[in-house]
C-alpha positions in Angstrom: 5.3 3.3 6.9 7.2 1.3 4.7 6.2 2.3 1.2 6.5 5.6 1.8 9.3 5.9 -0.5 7.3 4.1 -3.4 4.8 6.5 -3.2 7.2 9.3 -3.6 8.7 7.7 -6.4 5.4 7.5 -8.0 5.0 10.9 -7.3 8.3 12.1 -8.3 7.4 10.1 -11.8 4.1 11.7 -12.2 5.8 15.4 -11.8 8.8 14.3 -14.0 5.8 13.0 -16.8 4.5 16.6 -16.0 7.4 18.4 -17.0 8.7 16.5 -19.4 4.7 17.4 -21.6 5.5 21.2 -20.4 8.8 21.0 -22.1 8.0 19.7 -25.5 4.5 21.9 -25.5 4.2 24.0 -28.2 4.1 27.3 -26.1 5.8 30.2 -25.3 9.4 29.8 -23.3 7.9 31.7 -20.1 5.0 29.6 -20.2 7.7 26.2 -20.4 9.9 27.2 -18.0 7.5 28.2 -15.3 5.4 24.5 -16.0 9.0 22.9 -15.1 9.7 25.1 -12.2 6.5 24.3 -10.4 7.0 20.2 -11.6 10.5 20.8 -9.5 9.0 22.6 -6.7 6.4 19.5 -6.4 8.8 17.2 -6.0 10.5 18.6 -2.1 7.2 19.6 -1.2 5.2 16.1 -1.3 8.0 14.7 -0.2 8.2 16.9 3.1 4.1 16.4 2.9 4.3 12.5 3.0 6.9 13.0 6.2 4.5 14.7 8.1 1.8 13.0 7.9 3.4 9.9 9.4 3.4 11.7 12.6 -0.5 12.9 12.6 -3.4 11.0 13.1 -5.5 9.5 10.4 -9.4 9.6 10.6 -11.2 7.0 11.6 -13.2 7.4 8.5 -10.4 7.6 6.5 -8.7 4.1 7.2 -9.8 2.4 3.8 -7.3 -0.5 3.9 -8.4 -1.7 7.4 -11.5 -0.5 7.1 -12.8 -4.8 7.7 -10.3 -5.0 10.5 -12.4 -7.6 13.4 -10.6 -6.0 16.1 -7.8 -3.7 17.5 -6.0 -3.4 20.6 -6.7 -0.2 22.5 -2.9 0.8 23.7 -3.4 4.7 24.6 -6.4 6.8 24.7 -5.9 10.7 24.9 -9.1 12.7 24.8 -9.4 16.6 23.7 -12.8 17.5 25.1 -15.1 18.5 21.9 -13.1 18.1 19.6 -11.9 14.4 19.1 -10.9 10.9 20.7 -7.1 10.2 19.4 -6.5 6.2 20.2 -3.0 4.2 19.4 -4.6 0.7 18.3 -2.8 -2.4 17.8 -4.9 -3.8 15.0 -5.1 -8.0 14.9 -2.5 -9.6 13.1 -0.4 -6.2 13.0 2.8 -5.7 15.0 3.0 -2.0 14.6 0.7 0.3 16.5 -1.5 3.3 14.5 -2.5 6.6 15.2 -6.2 7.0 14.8 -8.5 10.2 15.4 -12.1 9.4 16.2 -14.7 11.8 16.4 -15.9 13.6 19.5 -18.7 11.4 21.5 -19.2 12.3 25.2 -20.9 8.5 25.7 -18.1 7.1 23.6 -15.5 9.1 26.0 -17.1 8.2 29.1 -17.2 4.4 28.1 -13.5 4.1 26.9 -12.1 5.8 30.4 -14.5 3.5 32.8 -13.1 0.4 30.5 -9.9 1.6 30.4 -9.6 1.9 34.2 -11.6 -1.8 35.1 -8.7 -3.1 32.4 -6.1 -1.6 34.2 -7.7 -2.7 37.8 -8.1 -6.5 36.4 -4.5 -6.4 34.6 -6.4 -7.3 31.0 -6.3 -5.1 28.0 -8.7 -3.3 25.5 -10.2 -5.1 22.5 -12.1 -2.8 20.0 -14.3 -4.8 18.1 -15.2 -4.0 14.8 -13.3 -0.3 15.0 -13.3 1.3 11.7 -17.1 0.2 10.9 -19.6 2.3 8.9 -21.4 4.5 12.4 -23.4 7.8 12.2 -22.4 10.3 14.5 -24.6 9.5 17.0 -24.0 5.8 17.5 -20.3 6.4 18.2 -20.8 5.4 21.9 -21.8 1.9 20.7 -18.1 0.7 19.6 -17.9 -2.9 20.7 -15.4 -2.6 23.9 -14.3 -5.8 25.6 -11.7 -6.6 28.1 -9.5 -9.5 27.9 -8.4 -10.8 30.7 -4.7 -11.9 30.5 -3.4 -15.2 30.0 -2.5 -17.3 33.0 0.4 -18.9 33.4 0.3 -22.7 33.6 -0.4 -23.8 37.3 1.9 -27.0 36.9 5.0 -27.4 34.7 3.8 -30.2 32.2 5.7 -33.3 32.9 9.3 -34.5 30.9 9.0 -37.0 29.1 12.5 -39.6 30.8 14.9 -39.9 28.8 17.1 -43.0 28.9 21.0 -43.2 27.4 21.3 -46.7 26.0 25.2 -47.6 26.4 25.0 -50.2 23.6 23.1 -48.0 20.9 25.2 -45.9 18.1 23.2 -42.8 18.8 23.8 -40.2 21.3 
């Protein structure tokens, strides 16, 4: 997460604005000093906040910037058996993978380990289509699952194109 530190700052700023109104309030000192103690205290805590949450799982229905993504490629699947399907997706056009945490769905479940396992069987991966769309709870099973097949390599080397070394030209 690359702009995490931006959003601290913009944090840090907000608590900073904060304290700087507590100070020049017309109120008693108690009341001043404690409004600048907590703006302080804000500060390390968001800032140990924001660290964590790199390392958890966001909601599937809280991905808002991604949220028109066409498709994501499945690269783990971990399932915790009533509670929630955690995936690692690769989404298109993305290099980095992302920690997502889908809601419990025993079809859903089911579906992603028998694709998961012909994938790994025909050497292909998983392609999520449509991943983050709107779905009621019941209709979870239905995510669009393909598997690609991978690429094969060329079964000829295309041919070279000669190349010819004129003695008389200038070029070399």
């Amino acid at each position: 997460m690359d702009n995490l530190i931006y959003v601290f700052a913009v944090s840090t700023a907000v608590a900073a604005a904060l304290a700087s109104l507590a100070i020049w309030a017309p109120r008693l000192p108690w009341v001043r000093i404690s409004a600048v103690l907590a703006a302080t205290l804000l500060i390390p805590i968001s800032y140990i906040q924001f660290v964590e949450f790199l390392s958890r799982p966001k909601p599937q229905s809280m991905e808002w910037m991604q949220r028109n993504a066409a498709a994501a490629e499945v690269l783990a699947v971990s399932l915790a058996e009533g509670e929630a399907i955690y995936m690692w997706l690769r989404l298109s056009g993305e290099r980095e993978p992302r920690y997502y945490k889908f809601p419990w769905d025993l079809r859903l479940a089911e579906k992603l380990e028998e694709d998961i396992d012909t994938a790994m069987q025909e050497q292909g991966k998983l392609v999520l289509r449509n991943p983050f769309e709107n779905r009621r709870p019941g209709e979870l099973g239905d995510l669009n699952v393909d598997i690609v097949p991978p690429v094969l390599p060329p079964t000829k080397t295309p041919p070279s194109i000669p190349r010819f070394h004129n003695p008389r030209d200038l070029k070399i």
